[in-house]
N, C-alpha and C positions, 0 to 999 in steps of 0.2 A: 574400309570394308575388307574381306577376309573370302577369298576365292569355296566354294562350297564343294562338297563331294560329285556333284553332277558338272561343275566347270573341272575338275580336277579327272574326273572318268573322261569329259571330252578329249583334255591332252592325251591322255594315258592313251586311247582309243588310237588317235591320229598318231605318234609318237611314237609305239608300241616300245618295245625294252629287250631285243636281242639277247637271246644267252645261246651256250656253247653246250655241250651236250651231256656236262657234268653241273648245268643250270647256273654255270656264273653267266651274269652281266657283262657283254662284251663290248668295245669300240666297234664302229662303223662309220660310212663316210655318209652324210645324209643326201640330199639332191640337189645342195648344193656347195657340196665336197668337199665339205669340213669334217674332222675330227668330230666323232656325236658317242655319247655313252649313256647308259641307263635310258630314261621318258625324253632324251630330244637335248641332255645338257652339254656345253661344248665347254664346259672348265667343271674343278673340280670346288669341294667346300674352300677347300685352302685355295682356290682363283686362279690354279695350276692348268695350262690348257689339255682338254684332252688328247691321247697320240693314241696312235694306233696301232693294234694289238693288248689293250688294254685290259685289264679286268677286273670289276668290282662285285662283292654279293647284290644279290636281289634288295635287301636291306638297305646296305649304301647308296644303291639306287634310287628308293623309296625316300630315303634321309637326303639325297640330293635336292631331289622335287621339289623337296618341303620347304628345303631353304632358297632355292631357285623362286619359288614362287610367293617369299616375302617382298622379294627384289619388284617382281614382275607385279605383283600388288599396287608398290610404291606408286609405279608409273601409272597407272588408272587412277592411284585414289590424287598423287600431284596433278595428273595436268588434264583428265574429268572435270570442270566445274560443275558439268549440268548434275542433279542427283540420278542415280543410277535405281535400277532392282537388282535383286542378286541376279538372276539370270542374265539383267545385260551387262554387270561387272564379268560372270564366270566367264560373256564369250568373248567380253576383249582383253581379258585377262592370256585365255587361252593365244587370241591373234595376238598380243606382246611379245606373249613367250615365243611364239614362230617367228615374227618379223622383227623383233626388237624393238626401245624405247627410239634410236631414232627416225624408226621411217613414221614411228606415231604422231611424236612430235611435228615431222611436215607433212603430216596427209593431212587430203583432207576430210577422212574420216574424222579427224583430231575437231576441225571446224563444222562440223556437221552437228558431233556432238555438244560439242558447247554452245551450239545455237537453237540445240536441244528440236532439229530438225528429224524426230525420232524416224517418220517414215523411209528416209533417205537413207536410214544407217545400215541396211541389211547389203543394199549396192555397193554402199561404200567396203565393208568388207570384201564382198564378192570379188572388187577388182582386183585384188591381191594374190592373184591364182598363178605367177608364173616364175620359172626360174631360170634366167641368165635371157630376159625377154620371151619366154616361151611359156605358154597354158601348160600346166604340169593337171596331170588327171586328180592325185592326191591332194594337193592342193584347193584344186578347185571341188573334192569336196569337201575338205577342210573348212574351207569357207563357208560352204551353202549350211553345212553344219551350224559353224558358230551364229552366220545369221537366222538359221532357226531358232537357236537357242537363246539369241537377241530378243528375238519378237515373243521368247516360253512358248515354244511349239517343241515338237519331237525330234528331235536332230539324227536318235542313234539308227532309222532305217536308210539314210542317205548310202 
């Protein structure tokens, strides 16, 4: 499966995309204090890590996303068994791209879904809300978001 315009407005939304006041694209440090450029990416096409003070066009930005999130695909369509809708691919697609292939791999959201325990899966995102052990507000609603958009409810008044 292939992440849809409505999984892709989610990142864009939560992620937003910095620019400097001549509209490039700028580095930032996100909330959890890495190097972050464009929609949330922390390297670049070439696998080059971001640094900071950086800057790329709006565009490049865009061209990043695109290929970030063949990557971030991978990992839902490998290690998903259970079959998916598009809406519940766009929002753990979107939770990927946040947390990464390995905290998916040992959550267990990972065994929730492939037990196809669909009720349980909007918790199981939810608890993902914090950084360096602390409830982050963006975060958490980052999550409550994508498990709207788990269950195809309306996520964008959260």
């Amino acid at each position: 499966m292939k992440i849809s315009n409505e999984g892709i407005n989610l990142i864009k939304f939560f992620e937003g995309c910095p620019t400097d006041k001549d509209g490039n694209v700028v580095s930032y440090r996100c909330a959890a204090n890495k190097a972050t450029i464009g929609f949330g990416s922390l390297k670049l096409i070439d696998g080059s890590p971001v640094k900071d003070d950086m800057t790329i066009s709006k565009q490049d930005a865009e061209d990043l996303l695109a290929h970030e999130l063949h990557e971030y695909e991978g990992y839902i369509n490998d290690m998903v068994k259970a079959d998916l809708k598009q809406n519940e691919f766009d929002a753990l697609v979107s939770w990927v791209f946040n947390l990464g292939p390995s905290n998916l791999r040992a959550s267990t959201l990972l065994k929730v879904l492939n037990n196809k325990d669909w009720a349980d899966v909007p918790n199981q995102i939810k608890r993902w809300n914090k950084v360096a052990g602390v409830p982050n507000e963006g975060l958490m609603k980052r999550r409550n978001a994508e498990a709207l958009l788990f269950e195809g409810k309306e996520w964008g008044t959260v």
